[in-house]
N, C-alpha and C positions, 0 to 999 in steps of 0.2 A: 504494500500500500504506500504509497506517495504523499506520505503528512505535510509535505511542503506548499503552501500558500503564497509564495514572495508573488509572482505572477499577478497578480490580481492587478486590476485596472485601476487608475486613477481616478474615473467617473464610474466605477462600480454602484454607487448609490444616487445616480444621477438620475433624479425624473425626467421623463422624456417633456420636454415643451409644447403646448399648443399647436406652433409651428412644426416641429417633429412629428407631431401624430398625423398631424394632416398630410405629411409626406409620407410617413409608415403608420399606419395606426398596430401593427403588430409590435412594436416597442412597446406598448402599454402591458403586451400582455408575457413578454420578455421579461419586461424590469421584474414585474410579479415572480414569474418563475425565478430569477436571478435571485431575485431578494429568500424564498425558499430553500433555493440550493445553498446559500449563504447561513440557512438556519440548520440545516440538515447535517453537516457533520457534527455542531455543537451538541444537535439531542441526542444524536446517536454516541458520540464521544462521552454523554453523561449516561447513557444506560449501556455500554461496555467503557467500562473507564481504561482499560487494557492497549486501548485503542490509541490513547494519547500516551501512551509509553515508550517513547520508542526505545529504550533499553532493553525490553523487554526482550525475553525468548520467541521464537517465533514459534515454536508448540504453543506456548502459552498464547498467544494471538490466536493460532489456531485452531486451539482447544473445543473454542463453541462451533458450531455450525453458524449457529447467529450473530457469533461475533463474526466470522470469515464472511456471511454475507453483508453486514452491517459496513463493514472495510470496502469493499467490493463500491457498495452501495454511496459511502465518501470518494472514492477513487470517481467512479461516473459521473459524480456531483461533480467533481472539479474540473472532470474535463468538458461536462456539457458547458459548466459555465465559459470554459476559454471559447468555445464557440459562439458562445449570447456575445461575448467580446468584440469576436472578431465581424458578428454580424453587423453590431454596433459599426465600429467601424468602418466599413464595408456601405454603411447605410449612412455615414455622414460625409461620408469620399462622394458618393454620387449626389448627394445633396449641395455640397460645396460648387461641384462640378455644373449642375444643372443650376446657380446663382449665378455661376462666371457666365454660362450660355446667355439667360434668362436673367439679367438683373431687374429687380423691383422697379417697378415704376410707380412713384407717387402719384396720384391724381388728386 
């Protein structure tokens, strides 16, 4: 299991804006999931506390069935979220992109 979090984004907890949604309205429902994946190793780290060990033996990690899938289950979490990152991103590239084409015009 990959306990390491340094990765994490800068705007990790960034609500998406007005103007945001109306270009993606799926970010709303991203940050949601984000912010879950975010909570999801801490509950599971407190109902196998084994999990935040990392000294620990790896029998001992392995020992539960539902600790091994609980690990499993923070491993996924972490890598779904690099991907809500990289969409993020990805969705402010072409946003930026389509301002330079298409700048505002006040009326």
């Amino acid at each position: 299991m990959n306990r390491s979090s340094n990765d994490s984004a800068p705007n990790a907890t960034h609500l998406p804006t007005p103007d945001e949604l109306v270009d993606a309205p799926e970010l709303a429902i991203l940050h949601t999931l984000d912010q879950i994946l975010n909570l999801t190793p801490r509950v599971l780290v407190t109902a196998h506390p084994q999990l935040a060990d990392i000294g620990a033996p790896l029998w001992i990690v392995e020992a539960a069935k539902t600790t091994q899938t609980a690990a499993d289950i923070v491993a996924e979490a972490h890598q779904l979220q690099r991907f809500i990152r990289a969409y993020r991103r990805a969705v402010s590239l072409a946003r930026d992109r389509r301002r330079q084409v298409e700048p505002d015009i006040p009326f």
